[in-house]
Jmol script that loads the backbone (N, CA, C; Angstrom):
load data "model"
ATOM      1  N   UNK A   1      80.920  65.413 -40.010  1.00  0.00           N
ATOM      2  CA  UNK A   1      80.003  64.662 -39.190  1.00  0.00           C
ATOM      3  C   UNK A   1      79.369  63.564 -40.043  1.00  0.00           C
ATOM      4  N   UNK A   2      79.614  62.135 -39.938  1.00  0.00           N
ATOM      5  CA  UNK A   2      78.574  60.965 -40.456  1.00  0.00           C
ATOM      6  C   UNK A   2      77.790  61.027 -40.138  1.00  0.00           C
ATOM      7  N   UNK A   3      76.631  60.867 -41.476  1.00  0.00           N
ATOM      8  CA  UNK A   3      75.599  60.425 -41.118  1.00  0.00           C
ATOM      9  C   UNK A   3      75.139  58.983 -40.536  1.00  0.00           C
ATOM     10  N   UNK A   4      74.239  59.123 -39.762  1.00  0.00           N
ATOM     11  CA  UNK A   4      73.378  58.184 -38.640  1.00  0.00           C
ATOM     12  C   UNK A   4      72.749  57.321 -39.248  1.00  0.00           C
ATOM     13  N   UNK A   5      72.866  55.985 -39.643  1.00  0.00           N
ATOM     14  CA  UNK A   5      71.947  55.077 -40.602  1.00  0.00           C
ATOM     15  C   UNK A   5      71.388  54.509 -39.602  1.00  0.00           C
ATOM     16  N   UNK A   6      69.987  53.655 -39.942  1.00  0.00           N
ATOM     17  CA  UNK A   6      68.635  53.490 -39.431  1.00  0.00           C
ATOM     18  C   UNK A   6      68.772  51.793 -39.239  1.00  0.00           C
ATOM     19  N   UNK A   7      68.975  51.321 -37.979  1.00  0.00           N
ATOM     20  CA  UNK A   7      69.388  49.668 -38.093  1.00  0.00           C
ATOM     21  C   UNK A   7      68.348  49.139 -38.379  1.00  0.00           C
ATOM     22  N   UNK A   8      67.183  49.803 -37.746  1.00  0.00           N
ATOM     23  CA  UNK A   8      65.919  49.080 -37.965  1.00  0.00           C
ATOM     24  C   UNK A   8      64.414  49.643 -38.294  1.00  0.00           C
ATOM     25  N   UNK A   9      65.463  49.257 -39.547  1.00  0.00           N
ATOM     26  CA  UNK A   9      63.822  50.537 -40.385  1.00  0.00           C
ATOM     27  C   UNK A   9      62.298  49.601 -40.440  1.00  0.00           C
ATOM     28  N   UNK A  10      62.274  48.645 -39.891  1.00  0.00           N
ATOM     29  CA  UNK A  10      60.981  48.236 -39.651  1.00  0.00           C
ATOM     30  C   UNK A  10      60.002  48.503 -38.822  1.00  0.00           C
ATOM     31  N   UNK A  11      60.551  49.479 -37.288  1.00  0.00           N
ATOM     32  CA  UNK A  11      59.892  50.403 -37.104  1.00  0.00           C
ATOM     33  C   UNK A  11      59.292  51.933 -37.016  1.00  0.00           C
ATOM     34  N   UNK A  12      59.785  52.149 -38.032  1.00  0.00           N
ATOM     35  CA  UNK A  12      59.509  53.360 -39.141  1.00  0.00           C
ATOM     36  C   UNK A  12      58.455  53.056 -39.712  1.00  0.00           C
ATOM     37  N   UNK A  13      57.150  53.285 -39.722  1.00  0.00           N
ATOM     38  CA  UNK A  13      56.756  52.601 -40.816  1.00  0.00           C
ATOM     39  C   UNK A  13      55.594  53.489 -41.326  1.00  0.00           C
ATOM     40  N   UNK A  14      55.180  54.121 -42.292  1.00  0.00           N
ATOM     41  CA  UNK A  14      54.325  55.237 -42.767  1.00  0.00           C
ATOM     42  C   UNK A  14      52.457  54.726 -41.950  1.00  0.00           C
ATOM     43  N   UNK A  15      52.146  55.457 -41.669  1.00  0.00           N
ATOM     44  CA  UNK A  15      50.663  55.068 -41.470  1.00  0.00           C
ATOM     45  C   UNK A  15      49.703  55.989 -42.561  1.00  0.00           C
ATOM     46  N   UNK A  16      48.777  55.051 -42.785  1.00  0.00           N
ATOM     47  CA  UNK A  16      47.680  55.986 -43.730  1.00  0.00           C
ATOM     48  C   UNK A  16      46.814  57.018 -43.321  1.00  0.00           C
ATOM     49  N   UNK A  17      46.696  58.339 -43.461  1.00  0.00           N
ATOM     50  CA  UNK A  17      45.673  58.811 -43.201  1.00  0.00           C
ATOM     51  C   UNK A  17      44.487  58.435 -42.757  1.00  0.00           C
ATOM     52  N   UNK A  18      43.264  58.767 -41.838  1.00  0.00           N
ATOM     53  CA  UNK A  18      41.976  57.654 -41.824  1.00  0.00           C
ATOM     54  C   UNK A  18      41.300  58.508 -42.632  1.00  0.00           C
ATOM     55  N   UNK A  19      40.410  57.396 -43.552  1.00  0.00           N
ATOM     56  CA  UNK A  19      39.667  57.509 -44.622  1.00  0.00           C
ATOM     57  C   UNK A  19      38.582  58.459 -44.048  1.00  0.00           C
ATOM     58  N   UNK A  20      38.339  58.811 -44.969  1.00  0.00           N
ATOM     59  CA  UNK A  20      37.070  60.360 -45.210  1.00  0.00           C
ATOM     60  C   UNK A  20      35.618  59.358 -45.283  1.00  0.00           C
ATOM     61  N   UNK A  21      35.133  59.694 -45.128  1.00  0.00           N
ATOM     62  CA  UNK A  21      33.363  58.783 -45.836  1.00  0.00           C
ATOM     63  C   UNK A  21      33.121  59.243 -47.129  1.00  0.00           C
ATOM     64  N   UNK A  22      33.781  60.082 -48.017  1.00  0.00           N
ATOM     65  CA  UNK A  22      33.349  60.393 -49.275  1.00  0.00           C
ATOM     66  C   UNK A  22      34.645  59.693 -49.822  1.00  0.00           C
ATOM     67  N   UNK A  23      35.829  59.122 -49.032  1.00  0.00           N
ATOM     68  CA  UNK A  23      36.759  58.887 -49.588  1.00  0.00           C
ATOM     69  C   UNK A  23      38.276  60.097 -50.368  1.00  0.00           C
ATOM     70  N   UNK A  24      37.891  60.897 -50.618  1.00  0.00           N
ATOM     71  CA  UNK A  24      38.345  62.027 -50.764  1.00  0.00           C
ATOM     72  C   UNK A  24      39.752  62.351 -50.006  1.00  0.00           C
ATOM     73  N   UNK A  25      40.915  63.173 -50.601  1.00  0.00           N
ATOM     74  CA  UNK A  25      42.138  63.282 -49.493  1.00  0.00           C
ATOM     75  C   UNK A  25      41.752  64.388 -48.372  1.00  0.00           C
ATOM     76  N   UNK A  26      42.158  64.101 -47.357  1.00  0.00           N
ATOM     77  CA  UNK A  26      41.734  64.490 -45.889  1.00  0.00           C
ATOM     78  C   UNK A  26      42.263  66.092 -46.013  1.00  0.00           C
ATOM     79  N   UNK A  27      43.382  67.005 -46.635  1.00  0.00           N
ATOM     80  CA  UNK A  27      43.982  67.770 -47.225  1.00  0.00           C
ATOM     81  C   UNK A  27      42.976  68.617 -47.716  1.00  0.00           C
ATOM     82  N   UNK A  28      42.643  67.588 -49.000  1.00  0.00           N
ATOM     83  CA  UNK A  28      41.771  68.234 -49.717  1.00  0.00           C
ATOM     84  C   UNK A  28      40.553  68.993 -48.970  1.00  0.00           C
ATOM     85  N   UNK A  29      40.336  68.024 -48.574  1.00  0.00           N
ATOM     86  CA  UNK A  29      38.782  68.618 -47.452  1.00  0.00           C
ATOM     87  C   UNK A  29      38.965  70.429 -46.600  1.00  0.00           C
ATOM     88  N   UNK A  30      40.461  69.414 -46.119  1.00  0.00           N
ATOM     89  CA  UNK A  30      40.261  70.859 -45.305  1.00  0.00           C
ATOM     90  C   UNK A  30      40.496  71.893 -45.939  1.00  0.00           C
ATOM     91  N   UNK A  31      41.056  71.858 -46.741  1.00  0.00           N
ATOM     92  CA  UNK A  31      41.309  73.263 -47.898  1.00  0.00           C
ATOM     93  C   UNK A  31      39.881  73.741 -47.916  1.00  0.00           C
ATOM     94  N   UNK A  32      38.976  72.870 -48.414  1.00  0.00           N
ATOM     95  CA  UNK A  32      38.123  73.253 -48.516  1.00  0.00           C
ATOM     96  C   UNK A  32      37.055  73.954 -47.563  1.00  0.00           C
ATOM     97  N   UNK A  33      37.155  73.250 -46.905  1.00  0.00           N
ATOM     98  CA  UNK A  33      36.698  73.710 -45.414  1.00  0.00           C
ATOM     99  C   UNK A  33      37.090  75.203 -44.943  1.00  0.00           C
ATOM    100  N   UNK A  34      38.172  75.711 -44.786  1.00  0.00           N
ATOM    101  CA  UNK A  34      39.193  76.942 -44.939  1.00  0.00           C
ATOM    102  C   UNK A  34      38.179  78.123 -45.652  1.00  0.00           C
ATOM    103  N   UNK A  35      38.605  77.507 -47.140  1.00  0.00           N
ATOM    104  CA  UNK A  35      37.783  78.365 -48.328  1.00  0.00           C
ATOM    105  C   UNK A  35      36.395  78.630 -48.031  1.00  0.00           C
ATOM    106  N   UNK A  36      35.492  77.712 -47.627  1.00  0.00           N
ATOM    107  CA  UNK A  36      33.834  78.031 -47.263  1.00  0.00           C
ATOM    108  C   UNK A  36      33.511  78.801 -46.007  1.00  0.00           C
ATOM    109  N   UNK A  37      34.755  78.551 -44.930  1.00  0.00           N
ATOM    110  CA  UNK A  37      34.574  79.584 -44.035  1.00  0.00           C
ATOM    111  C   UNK A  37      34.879  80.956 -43.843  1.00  0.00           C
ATOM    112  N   UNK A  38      36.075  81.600 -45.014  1.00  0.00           N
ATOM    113  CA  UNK A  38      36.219  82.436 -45.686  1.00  0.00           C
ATOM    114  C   UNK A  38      35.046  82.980 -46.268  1.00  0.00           C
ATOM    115  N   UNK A  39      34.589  82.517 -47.118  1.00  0.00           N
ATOM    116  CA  UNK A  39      33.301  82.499 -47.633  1.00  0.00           C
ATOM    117  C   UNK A  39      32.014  83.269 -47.216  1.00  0.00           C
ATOM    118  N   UNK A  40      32.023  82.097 -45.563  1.00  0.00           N
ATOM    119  CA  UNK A  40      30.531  82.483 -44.906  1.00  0.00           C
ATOM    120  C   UNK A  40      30.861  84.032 -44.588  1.00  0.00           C
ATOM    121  N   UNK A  41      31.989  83.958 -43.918  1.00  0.00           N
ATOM    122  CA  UNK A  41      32.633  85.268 -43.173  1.00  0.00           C
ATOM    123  C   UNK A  41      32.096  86.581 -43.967  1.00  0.00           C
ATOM    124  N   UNK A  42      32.729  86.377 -45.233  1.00  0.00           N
ATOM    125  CA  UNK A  42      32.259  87.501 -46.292  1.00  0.00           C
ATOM    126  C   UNK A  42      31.070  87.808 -46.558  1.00  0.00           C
ATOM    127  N   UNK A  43      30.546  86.722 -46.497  1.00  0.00           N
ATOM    128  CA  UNK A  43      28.651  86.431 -47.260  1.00  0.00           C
ATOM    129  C   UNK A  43      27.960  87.326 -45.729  1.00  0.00           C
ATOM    130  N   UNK A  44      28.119  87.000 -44.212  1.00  0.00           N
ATOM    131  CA  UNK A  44      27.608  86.871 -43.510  1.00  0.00           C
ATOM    132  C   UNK A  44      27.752  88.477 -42.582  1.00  0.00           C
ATOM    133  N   UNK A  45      29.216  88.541 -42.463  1.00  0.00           N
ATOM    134  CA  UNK A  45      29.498  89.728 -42.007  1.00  0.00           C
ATOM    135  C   UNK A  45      29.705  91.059 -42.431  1.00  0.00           C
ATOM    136  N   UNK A  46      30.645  91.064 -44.259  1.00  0.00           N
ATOM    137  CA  UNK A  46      30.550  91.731 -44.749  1.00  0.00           C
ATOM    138  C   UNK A  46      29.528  92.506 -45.522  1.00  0.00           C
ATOM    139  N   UNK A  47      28.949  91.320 -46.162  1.00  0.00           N
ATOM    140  CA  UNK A  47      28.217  92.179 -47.210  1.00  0.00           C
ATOM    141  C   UNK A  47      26.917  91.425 -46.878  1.00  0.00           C
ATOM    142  N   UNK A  48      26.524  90.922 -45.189  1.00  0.00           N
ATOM    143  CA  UNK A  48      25.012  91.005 -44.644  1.00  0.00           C
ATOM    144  C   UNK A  48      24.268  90.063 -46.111  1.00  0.00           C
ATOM    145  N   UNK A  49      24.463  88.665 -46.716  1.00  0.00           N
ATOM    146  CA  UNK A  49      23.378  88.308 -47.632  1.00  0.00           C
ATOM    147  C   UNK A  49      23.372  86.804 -46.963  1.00  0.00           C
ATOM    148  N   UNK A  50      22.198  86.856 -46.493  1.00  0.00           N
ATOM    149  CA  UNK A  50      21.576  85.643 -45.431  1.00  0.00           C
ATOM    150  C   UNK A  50      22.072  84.562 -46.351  1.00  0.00           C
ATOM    151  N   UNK A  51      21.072  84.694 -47.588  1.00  0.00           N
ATOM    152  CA  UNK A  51      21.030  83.450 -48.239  1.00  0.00           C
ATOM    153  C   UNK A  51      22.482  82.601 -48.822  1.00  0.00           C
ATOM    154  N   UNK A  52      23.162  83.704 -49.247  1.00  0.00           N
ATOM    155  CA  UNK A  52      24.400  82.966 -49.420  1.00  0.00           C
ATOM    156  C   UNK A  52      25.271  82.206 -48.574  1.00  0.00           C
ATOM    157  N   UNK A  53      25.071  82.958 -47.111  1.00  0.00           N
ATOM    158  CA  UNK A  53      25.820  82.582 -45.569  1.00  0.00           C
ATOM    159  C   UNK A  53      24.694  81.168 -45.239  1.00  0.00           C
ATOM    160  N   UNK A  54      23.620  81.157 -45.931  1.00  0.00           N
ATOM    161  CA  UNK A  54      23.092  79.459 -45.152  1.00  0.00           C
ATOM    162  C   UNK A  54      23.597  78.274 -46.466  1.00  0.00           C
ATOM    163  N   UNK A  55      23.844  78.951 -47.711  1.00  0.00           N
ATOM    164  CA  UNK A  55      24.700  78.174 -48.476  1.00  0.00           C
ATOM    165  C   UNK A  55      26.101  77.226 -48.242  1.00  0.00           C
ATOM    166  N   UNK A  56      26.686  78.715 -47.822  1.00  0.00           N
ATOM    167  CA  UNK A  56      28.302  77.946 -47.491  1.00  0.00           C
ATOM    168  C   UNK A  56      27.950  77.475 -46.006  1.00  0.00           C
ATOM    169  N   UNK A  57      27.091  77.394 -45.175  1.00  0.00           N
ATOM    170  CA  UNK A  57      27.027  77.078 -44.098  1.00  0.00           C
ATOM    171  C   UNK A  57      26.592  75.483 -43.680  1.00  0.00           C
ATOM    172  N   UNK A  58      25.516  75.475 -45.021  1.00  0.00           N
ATOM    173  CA  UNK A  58      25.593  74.252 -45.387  1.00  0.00           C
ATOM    174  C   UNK A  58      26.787  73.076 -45.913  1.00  0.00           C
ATOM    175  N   UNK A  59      27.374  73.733 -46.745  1.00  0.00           N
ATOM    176  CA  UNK A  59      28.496  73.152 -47.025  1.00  0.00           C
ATOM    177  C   UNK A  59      29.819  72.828 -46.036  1.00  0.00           C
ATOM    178  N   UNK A  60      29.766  73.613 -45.195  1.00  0.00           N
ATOM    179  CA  UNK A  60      30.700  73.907 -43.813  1.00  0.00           C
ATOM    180  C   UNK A  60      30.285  72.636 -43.323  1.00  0.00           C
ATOM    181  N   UNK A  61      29.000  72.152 -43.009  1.00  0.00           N
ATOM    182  CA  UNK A  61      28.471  71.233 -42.256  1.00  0.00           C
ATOM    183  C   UNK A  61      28.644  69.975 -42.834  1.00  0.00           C
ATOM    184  N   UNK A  62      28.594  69.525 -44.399  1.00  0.00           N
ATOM    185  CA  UNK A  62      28.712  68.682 -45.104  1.00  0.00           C
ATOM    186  C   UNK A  62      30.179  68.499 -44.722  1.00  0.00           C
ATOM    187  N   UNK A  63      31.196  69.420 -45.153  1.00  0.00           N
ATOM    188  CA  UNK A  63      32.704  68.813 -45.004  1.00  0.00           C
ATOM    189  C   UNK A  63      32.761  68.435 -43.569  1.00  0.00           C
ATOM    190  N   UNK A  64      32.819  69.275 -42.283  1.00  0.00           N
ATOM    191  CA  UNK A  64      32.746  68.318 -41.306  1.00  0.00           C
ATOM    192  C   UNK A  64      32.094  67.169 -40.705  1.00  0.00           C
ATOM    193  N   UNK A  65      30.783  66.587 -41.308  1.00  0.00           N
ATOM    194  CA  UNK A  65      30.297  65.426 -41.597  1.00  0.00           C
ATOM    195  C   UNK A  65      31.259  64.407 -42.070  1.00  0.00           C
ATOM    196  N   UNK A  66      32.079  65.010 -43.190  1.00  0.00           N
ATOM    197  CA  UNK A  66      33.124  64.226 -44.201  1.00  0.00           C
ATOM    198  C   UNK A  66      33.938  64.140 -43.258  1.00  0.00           C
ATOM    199  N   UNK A  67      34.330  64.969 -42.324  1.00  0.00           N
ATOM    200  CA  UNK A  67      35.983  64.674 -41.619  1.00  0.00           C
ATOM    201  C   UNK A  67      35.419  63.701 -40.750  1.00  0.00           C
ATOM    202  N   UNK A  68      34.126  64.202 -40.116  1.00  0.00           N
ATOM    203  CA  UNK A  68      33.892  63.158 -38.690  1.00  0.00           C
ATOM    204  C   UNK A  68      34.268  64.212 -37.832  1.00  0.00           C
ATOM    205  N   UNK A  69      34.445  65.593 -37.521  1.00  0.00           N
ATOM    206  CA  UNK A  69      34.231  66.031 -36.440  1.00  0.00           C
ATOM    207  C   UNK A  69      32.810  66.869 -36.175  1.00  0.00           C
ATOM    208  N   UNK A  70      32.887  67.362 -35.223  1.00  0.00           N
ATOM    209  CA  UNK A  70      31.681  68.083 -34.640  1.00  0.00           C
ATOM    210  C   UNK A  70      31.105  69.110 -35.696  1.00  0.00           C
ATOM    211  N   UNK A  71      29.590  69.300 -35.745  1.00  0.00           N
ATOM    212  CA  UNK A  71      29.228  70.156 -36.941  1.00  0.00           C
ATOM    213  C   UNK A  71      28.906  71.016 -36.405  1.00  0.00           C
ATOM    214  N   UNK A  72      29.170  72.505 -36.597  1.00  0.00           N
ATOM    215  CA  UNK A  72      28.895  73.797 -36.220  1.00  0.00           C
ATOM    216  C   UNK A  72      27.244  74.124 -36.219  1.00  0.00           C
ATOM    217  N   UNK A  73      26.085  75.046 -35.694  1.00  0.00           N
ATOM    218  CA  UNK A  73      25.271  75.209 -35.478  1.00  0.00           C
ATOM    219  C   UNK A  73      24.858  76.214 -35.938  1.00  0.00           C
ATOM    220  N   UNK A  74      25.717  77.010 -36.071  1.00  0.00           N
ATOM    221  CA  UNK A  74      25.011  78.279 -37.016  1.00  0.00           C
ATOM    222  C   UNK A  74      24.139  79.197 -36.346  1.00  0.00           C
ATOM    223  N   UNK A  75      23.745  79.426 -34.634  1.00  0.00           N
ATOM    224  CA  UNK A  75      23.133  80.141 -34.185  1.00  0.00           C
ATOM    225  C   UNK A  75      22.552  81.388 -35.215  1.00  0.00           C
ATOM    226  N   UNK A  76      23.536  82.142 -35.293  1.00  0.00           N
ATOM    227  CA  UNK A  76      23.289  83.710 -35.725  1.00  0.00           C
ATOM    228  C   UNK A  76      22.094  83.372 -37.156  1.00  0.00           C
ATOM    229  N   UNK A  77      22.445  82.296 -37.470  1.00  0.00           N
ATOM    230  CA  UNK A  77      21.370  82.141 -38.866  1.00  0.00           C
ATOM    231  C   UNK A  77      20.084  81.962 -39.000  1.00  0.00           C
ATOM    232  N   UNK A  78      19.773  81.333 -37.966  1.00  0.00           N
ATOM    233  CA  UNK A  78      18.317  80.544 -37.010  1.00  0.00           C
ATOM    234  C   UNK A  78      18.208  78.894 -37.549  1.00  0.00           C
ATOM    235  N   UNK A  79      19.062  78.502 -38.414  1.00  0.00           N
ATOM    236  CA  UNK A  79      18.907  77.152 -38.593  1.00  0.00           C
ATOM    237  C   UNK A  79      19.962  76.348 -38.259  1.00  0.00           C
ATOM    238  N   UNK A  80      19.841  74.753 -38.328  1.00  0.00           N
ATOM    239  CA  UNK A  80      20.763  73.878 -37.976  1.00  0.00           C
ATOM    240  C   UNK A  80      20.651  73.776 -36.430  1.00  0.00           C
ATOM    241  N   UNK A  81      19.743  74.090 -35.669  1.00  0.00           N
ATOM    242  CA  UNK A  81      20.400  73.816 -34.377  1.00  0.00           C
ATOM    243  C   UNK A  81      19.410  72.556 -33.712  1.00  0.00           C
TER     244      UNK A  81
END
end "model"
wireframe off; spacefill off
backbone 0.3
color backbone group
């Protein structure tokens, strides 16, 4: 079977990610994002320590600030809302 060559690779054309407000790779973020909600989960449900769960909760809120989507509220904590 031949391969299929591309007559018109000018509309192919890579687009950039949209930029972060810290600038930062968009990847990166969410990894991070992932990891802190892991985090709260443990801090919050498992092993019940407020203060650490309004830590990463804070930080939860900072990275989605960074992406530009909606920031979580944190009911169960009593702050952020």
């Amino acid at each position: 079977m031949a391969k299929k060559s591309i007559k018109n690779k000018s509309k192919y054309k890579w687009v950039e990610p949209r930029p972060t407000k810290s600038g930062r790779n968009v990847m990166d973020i969410w990894n991070d994002l992932k990891r802190a909600w892991r985090s709260y989960k443990m801090y919050y449900y498992i092993r019940g320590d407020k203060i650490n769960a309004v830590i990463k909760a804070k930080q939860i809120r900072k990275l989605q600030e960074d992406l530009g989507v909606k920031k979580d509220k944190f009911h169960e904590l009593g702050v952020f809302e």
